[in-house]
MARLOKOL-113958 format. One record per residue (C-alpha): residue in three letters; residue number from 1; y, z, x. Coordinates in pm, 1 decimal. Each point is the difference from the previous one (the first is absolute). Layout:
<atoms>
+------+-----+----------+----------+----------+
! code ! pos !        Y !        Z !        X !
+------+-----+----------+----------+----------+
!  ALA ! NUM !        Y !        Z !        X !
...
+------+-----+----------+----------+----------+
</atoms>
This chain:
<atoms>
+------+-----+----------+----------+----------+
! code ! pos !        Y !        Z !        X !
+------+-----+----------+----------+----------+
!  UNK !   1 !   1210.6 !    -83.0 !   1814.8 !
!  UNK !   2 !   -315.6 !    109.7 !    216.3 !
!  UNK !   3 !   -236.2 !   -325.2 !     47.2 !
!  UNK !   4 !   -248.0 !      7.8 !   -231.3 !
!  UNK !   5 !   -315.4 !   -215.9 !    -76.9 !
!  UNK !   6 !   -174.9 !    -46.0 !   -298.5 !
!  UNK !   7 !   -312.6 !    -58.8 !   -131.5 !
!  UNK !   8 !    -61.0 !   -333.0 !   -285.4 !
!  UNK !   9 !   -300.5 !    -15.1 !   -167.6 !
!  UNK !  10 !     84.1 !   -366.5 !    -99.2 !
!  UNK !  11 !   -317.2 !    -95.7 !   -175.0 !
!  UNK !  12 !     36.3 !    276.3 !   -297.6 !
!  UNK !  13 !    141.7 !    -43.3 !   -319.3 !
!  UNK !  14 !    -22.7 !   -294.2 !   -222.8 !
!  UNK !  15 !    154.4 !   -262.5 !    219.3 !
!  UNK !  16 !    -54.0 !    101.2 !    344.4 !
!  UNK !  17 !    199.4 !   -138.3 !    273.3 !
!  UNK !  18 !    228.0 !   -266.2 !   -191.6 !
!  UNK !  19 !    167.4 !    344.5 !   -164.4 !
!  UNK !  20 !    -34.8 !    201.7 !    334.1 !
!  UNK !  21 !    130.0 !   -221.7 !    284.0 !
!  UNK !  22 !    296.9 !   -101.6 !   -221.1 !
!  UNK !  23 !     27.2 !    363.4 !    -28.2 !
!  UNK !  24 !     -4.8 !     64.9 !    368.5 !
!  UNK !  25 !    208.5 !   -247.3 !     73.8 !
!  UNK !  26 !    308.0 !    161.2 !   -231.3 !
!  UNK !  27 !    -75.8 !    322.3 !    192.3 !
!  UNK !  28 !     30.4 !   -123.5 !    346.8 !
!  UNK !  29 !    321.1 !   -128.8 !    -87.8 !
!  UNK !  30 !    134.0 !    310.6 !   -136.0 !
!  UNK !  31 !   -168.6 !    195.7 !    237.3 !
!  UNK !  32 !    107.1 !    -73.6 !    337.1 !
!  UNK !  33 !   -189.3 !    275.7 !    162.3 !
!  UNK !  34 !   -317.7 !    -12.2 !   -189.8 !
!  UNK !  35 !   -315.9 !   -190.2 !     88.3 !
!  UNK !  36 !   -340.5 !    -56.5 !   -175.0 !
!  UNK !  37 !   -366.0 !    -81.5 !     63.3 !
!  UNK !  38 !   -146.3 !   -234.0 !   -281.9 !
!  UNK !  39 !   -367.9 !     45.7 !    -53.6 !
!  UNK !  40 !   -216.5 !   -212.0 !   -183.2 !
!  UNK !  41 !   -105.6 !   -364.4 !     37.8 !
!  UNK !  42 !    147.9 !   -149.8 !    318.2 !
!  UNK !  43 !     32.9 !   -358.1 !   -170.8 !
!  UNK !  44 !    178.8 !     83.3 !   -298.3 !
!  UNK !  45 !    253.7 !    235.7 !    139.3 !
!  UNK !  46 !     90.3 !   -284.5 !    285.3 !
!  UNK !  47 !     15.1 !   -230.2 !   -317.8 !
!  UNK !  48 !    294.4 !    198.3 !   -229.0 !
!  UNK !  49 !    171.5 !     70.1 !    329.8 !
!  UNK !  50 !     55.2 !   -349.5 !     80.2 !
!  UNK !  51 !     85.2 !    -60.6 !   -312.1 !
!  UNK !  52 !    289.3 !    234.3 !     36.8 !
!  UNK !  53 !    376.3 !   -131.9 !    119.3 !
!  UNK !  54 !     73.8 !    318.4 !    273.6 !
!  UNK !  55 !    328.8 !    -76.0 !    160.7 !
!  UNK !  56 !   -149.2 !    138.2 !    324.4 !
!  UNK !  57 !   -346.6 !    -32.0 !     23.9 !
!  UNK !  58 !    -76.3 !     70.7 !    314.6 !
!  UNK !  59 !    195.3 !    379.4 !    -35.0 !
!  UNK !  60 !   -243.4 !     58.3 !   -312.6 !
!  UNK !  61 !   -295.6 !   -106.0 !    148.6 !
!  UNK !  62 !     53.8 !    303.5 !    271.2 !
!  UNK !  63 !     -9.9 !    213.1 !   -331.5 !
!  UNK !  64 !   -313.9 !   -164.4 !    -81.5 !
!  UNK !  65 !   -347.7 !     78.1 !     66.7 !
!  UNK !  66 !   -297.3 !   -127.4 !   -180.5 !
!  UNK !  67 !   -349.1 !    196.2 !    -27.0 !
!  UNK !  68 !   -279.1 !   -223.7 !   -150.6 !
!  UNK !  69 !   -229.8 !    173.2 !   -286.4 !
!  UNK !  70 !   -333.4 !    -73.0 !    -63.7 !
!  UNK !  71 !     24.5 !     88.3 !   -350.6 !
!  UNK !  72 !    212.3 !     52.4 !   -286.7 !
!  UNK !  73 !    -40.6 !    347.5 !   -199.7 !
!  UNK !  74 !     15.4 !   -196.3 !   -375.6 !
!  UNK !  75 !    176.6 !    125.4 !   -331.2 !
!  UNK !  76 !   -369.0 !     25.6 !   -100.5 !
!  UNK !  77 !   -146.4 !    163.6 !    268.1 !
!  UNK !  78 !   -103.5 !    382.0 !   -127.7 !
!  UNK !  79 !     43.3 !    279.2 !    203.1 !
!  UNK !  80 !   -326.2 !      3.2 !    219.2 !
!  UNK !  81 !     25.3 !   -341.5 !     89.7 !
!  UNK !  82 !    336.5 !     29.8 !    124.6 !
!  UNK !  83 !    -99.8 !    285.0 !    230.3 !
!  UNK !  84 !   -375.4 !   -110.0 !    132.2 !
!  UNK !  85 !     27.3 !   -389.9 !    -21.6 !
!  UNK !  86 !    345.7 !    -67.0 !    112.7 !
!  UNK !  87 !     83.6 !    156.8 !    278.0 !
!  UNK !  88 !    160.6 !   -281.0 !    201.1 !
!  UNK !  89 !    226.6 !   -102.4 !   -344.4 !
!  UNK !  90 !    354.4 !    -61.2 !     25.2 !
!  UNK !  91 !    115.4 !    342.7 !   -148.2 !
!  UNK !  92 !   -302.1 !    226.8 !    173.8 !
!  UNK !  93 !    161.9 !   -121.4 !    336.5 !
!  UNK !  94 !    374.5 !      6.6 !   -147.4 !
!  UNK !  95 !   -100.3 !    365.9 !    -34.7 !
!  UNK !  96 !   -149.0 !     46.5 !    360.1 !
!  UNK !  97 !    310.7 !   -102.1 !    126.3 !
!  UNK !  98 !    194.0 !    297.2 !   -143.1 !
!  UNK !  99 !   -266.8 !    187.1 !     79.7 !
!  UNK ! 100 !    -10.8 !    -92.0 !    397.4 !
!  UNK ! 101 !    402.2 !     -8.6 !     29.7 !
!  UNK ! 102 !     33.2 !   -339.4 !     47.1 !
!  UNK ! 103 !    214.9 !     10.3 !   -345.0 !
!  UNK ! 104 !    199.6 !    208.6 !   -167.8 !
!  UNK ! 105 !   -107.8 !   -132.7 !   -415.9 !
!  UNK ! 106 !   -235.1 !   -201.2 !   -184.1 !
!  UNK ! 107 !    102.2 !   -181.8 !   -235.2 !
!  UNK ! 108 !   -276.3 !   -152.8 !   -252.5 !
!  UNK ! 109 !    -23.3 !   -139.4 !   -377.1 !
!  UNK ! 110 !   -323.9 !     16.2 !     -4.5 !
!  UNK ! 111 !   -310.1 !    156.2 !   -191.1 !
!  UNK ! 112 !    187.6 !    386.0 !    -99.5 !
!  UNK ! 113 !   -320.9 !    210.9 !     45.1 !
!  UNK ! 114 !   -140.5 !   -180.9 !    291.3 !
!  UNK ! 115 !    350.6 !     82.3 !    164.6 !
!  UNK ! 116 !     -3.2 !    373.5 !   -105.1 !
!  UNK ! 117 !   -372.7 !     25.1 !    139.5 !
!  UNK ! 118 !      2.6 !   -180.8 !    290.2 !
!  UNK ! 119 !    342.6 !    186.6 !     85.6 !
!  UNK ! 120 !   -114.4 !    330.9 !    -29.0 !
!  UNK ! 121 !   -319.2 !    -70.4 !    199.6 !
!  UNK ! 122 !    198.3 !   -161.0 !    309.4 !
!  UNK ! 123 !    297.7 !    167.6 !    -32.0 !
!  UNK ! 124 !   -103.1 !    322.7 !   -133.3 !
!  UNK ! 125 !    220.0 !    266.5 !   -164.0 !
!  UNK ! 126 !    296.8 !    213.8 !     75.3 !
!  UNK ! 127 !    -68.1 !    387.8 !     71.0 !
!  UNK ! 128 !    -12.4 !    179.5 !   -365.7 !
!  UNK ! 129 !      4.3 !   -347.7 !   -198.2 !
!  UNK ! 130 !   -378.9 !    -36.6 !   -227.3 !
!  UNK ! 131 !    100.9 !   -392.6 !    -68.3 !
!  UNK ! 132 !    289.7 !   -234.4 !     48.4 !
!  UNK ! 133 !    180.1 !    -91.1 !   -297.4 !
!  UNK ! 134 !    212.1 !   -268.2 !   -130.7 !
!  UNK ! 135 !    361.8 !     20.0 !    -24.7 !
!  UNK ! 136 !    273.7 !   -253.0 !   -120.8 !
!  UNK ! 137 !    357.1 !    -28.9 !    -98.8 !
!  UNK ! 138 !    121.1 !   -111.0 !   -321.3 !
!  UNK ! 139 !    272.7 !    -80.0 !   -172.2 !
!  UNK ! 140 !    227.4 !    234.9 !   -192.1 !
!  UNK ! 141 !    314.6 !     18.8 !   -201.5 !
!  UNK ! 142 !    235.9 !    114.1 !    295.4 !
!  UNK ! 143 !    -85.4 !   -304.2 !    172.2 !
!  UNK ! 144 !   -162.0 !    152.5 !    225.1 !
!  UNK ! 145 !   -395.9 !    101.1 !     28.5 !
!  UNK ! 146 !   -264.6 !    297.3 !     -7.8 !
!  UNK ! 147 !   -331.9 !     13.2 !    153.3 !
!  UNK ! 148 !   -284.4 !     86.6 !   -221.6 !
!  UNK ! 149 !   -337.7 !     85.8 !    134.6 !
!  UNK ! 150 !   -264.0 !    -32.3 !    -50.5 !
!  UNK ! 151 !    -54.9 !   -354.6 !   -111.6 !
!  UNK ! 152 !   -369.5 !      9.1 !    -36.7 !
!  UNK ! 153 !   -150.4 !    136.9 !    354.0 !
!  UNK ! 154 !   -139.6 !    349.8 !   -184.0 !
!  UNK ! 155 !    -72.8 !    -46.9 !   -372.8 !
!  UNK ! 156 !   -110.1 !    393.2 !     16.2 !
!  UNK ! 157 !    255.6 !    228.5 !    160.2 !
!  UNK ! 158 !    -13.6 !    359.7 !     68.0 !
!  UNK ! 159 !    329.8 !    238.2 !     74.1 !
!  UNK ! 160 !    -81.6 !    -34.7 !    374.7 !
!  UNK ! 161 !     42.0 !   -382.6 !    -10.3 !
!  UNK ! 162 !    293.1 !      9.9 !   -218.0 !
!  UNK ! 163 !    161.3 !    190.7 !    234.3 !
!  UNK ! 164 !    -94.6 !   -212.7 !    288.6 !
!  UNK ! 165 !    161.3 !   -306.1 !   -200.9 !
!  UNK ! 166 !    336.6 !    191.2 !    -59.1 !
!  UNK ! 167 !     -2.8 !     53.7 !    393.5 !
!  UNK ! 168 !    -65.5 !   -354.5 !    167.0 !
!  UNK ! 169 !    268.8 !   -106.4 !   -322.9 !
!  UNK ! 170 !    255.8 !    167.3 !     89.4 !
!  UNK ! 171 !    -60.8 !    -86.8 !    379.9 !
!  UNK ! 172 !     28.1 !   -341.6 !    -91.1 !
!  UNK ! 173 !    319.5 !      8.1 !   -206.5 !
!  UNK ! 174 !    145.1 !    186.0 !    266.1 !
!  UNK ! 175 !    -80.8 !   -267.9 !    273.6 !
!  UNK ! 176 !     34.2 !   -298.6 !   -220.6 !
!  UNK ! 177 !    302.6 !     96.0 !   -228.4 !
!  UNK ! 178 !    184.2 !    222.7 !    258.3 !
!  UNK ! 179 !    -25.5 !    272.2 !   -271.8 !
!  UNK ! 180 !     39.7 !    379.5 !    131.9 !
!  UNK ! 181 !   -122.5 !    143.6 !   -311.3 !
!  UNK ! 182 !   -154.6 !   -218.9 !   -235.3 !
!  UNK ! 183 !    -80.4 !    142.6 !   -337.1 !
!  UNK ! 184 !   -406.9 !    -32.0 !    -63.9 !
!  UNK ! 185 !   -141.2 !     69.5 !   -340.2 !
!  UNK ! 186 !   -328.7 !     31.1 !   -139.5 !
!  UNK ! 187 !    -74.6 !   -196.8 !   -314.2 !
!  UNK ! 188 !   -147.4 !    170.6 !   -266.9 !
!  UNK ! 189 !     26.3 !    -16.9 !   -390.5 !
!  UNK ! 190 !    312.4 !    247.0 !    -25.7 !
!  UNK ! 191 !    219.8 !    146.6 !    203.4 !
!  UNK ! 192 !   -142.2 !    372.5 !   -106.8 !
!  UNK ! 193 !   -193.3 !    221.9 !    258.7 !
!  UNK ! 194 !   -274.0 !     44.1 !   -280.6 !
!  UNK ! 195 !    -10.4 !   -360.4 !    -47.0 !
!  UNK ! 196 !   -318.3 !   -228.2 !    163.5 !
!  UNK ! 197 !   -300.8 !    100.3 !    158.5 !
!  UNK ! 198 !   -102.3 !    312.6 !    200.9 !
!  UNK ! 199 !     13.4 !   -241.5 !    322.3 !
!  UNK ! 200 !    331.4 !   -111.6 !    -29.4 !
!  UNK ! 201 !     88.9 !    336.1 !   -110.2 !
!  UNK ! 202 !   -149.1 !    101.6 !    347.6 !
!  UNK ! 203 !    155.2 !   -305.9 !    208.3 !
!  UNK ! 204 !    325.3 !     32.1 !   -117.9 !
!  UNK ! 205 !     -5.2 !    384.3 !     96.9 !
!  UNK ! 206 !   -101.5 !   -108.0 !    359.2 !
!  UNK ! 207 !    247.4 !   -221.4 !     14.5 !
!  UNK ! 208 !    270.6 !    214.6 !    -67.8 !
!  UNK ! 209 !    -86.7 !    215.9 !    246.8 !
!  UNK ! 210 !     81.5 !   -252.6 !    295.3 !
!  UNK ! 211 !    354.7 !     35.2 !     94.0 !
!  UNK ! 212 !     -9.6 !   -340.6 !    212.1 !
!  UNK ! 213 !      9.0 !   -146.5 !   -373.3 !
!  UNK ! 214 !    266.0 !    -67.2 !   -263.2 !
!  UNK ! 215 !   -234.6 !     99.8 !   -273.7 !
!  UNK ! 216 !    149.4 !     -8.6 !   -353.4 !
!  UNK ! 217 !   -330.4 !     48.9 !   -189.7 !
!  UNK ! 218 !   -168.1 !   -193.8 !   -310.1 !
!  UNK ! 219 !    160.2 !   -346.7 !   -136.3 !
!  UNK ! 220 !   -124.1 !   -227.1 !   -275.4 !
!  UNK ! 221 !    -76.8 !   -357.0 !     36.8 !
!  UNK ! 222 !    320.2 !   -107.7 !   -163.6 !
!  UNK ! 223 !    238.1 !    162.1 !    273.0 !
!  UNK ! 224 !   -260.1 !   -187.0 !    243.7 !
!  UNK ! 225 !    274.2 !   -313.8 !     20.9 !
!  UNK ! 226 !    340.2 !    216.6 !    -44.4 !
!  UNK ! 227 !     73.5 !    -39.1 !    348.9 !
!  UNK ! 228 !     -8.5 !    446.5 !     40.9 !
!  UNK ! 229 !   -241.4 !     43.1 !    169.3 !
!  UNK ! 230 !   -114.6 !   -148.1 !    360.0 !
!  UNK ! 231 !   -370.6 !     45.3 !     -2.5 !
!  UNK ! 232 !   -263.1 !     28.4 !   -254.0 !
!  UNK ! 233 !   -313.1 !    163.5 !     11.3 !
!  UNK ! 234 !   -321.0 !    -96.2 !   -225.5 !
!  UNK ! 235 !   -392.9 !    -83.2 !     59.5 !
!  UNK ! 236 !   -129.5 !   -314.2 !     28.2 !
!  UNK ! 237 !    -69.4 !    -87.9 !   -355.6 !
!  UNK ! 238 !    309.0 !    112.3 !   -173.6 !
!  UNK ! 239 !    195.9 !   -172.2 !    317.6 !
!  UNK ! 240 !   -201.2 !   -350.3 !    -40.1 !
!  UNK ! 241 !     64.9 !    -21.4 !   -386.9 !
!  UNK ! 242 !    394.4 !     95.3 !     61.6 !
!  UNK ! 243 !     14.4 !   -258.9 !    241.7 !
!  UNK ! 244 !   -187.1 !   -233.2 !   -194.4 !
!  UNK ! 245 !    166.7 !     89.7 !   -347.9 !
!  UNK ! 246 !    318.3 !    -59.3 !    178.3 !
!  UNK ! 247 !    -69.9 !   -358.6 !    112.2 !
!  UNK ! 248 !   -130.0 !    -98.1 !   -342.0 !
!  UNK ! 249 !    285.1 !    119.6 !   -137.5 !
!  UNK ! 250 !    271.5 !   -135.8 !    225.3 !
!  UNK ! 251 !   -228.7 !   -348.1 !    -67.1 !
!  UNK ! 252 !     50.6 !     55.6 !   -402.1 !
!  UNK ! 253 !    390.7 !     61.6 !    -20.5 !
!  UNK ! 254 !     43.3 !   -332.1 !    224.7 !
!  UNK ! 255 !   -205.5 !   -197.5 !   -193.6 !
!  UNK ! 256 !    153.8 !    126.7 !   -326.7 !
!  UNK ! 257 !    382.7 !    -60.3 !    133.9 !
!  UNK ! 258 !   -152.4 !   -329.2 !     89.5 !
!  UNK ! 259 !   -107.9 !   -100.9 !   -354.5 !
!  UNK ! 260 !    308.4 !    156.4 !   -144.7 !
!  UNK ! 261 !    250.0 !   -220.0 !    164.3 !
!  UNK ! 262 !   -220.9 !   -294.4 !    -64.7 !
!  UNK ! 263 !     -0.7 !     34.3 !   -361.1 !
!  UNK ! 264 !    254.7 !   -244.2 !    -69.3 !
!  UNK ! 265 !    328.1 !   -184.2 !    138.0 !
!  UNK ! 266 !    194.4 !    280.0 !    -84.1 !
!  UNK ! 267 !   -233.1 !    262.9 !    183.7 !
!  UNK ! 268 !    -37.7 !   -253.4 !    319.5 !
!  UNK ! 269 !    382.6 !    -14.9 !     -8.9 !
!  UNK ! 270 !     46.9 !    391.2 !     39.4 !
!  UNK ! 271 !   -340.4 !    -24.9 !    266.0 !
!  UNK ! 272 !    184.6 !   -223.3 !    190.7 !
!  UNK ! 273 !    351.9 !    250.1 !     -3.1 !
!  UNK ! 274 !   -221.9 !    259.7 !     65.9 !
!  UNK ! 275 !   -172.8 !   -114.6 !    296.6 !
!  UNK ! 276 !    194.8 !    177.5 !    266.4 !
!  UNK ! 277 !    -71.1 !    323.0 !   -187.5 !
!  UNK ! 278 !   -394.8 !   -118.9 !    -17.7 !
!  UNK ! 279 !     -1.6 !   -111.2 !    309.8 !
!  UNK ! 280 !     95.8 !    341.8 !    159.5 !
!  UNK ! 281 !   -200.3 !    215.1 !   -217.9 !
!  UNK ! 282 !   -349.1 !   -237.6 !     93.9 !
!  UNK ! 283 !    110.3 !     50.6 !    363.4 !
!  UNK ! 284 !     47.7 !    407.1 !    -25.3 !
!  UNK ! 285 !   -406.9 !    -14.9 !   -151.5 !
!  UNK ! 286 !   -116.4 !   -263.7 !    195.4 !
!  UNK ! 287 !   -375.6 !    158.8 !    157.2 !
!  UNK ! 288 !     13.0 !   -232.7 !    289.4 !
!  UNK ! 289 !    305.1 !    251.5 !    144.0 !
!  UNK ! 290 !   -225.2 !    314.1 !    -66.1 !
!  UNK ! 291 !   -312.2 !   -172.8 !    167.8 !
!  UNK ! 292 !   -184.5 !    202.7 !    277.1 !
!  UNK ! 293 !   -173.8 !    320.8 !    -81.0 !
!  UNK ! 294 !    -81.9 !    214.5 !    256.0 !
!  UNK ! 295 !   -407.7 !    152.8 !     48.7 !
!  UNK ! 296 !    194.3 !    305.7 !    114.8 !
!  UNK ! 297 !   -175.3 !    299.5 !    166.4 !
!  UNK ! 298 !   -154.6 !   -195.2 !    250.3 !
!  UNK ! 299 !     32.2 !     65.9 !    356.1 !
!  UNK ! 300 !    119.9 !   -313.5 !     38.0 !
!  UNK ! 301 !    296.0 !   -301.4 !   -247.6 !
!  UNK ! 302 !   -184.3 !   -209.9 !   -215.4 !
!  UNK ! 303 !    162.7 !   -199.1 !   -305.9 !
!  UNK ! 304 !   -188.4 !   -129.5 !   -252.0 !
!  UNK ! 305 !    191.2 !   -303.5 !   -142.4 !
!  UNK ! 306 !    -93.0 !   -143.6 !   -397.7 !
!  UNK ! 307 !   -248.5 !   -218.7 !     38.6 !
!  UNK ! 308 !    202.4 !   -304.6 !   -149.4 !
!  UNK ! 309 !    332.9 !     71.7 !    175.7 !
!  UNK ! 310 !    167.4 !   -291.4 !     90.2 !
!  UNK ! 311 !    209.3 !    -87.8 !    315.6 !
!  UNK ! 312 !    302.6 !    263.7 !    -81.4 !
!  UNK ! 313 !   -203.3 !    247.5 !   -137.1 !
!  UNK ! 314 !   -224.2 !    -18.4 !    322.0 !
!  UNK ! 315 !    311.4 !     19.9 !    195.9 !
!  UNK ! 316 !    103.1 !    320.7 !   -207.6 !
!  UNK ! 317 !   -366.9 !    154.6 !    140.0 !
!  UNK ! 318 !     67.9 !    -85.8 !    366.4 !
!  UNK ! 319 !    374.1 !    159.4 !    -13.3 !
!  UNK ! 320 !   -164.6 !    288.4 !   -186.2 !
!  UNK ! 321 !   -236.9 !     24.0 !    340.4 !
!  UNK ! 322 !    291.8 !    -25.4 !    214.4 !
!  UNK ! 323 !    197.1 !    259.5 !   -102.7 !
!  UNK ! 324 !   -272.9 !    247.7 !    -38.5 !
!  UNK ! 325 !   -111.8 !    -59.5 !    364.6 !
!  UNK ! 326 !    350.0 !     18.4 !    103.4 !
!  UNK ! 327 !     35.0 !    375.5 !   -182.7 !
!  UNK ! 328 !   -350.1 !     82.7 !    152.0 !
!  UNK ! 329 !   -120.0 !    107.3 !   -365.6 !
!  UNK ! 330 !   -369.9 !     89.0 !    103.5 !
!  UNK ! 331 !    135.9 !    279.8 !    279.8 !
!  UNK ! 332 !    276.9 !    103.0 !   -260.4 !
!  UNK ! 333 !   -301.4 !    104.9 !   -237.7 !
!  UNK ! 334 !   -206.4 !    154.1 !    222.5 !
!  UNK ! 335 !    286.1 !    224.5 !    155.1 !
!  UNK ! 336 !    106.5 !    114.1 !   -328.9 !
!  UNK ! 337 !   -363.4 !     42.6 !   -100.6 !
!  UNK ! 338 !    -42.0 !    237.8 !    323.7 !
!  UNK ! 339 !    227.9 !    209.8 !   -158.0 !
!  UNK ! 340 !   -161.8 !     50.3 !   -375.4 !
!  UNK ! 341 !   -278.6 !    281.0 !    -22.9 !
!  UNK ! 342 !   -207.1 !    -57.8 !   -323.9 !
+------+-----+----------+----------+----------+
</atoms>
């Protein structure tokens, strides 16, 4: 593995450093090769790290660097503020650090469109991408995952920016996933060529014509999970409430098996035979493995972790950084994007 450093915004997010250091901490162990620069308040982040048991402290520390913030960029901090008023916050200079070299990712839970805005103003855009979007992987039935994007980035999309998302997808499955040809679909409301709206009648046209991509045309939101397809392409809106509806519903069938097998003695005595097979099935859906969406499009890595992850799920965010810095995703984009005349 080539030595890599990255960038912890440690203040973002609901809990701040006592989820991030932890976090860190699990990382350096499991990446030997790997070191990070923790950015926000000095005092804290010395605080959670001596409160962690590192069998060789002194190793880590090399790994370590601390860069004091001024300020925090808050959960309730609009847009303007972010950019104007903070510019010495914990996830402005997080950024700056990609930006400079001096690390390969950012990783950050905090405020979602302060992050988008402040990365596309210091880190600026790829040649031929309008505006980053937001990609994830999610479970499916194969258990495996697909990437659907966008997740709520561009609630208005035209064919042009549909097409861009089916690109820097299927870049990313390719790094991440090792996939030569992964399939990429665009969702619509049938699988019919007359079916949808005039734009994605146009996008998925334009998408068809790139040979670099495994295009296999429309799918419906139910195949979305089937484990078929690779990469899915949407807009922002339709992406956000897929994602959303998802979660909600993933929360509802858990909560109903729950009260089902706590009905009565009888009911906890087949929970309790059933556990292994419960047990499995809440690990497969667990969201803290699928935590760490990427702002992708940007010229440089920048993972935007939920805002109330906890220590694994901020873990999952940093490996997600790793390995995308390790396949060089940004470059991987922009070389395939070099090749695409619109």
């Amino acid at each position: 593995m080539t030595k890599l450093i990255i960038a912890i915004d440690c203040m973002g997010g609901d809990f701040g450093p006592s989820v991030t250091i932890p976090a860190v901490s699990k990382a350096l162990q499991n990446f030997p090769q790997v070191s990070f620069q923790l950015f926000g308040d000095k005092k804290l982040i010395e605080k959670y790290l001596n409160q962690i048991r590192l069998k060789d402290r002194t190793e880590y520390n090399n790994r370590l660097r601390i860069i004091a913030s001024d300020n925090d960029v808050l959960m309730s901090d609009s847009t303007a503020i972010a950019l104007k008023n903070k510019k010495t916050s914990s996830m402005r200079l997080a950024l700056e650090a990609v930006r400079d070299g001096q690390a390969n990712a950012c990783i950050s839970a905090g405020n979602t469109g302060a992050l988008m805005a402040i990365s596309r103003f210091i880190l600026k855009m790829l040649p031929g991408i309008d505006r980053p979007a937001i990609i994830s992987a999610i479970p499916t039935l194969k258990n495996d995952h697909v990437y659907l994007l966008d997740l709520g980035a561009n609630i208005e999309c035209d064919e042009k920016r549909l097409t861009q998302f089916a690109i820097m997808g299927d870049q990313l499955a390719k790094c991440l996933d090792k996939s030569k040809q992964p399939k990429v679909g665009l969702l619509n409301i049938g699988e019919e060529e007359n079916k949808g709206s005039n734009v994605l009648g146009r996008a998925s046209n334009m998408i068809a014509k790139l040979d670099s991509i495994n295009y296999v045309g429309f799918i419906e939101g139910n195949q979305i999970f089937s484990g078929d397809y690779q990469v899915v392409v949407t807009d922002g809106f339709t992406g956000n409430n897929v994602l959303k509806t998802s979660e909600g519903l993933s929360h509802y069938l858990s909560s109903k098996i729950k009260i089902a097998f706590e009905k009565n003695n009888w009911t906890r005595f087949c929970g309790f035979l059933a556990r292994p097979v419960i047990n499995a099935f809440k690990k497969e859906i667990n969201p803290e493995k699928y935590n760490g969406a990427c702002l992708i499009g940007l010229r440089g890595i920048v993972i935007k972790s939920h805002g109330s992850a906890n220590v694994n799920a901020t873990y999952c965010a940093i490996k997600e950084g790793i390995q995308q810095s390790q396949q060089k995703l940004p470059q991987r984009i922009k070389d395939q994007l070099l090749k695409v005349i619109y």
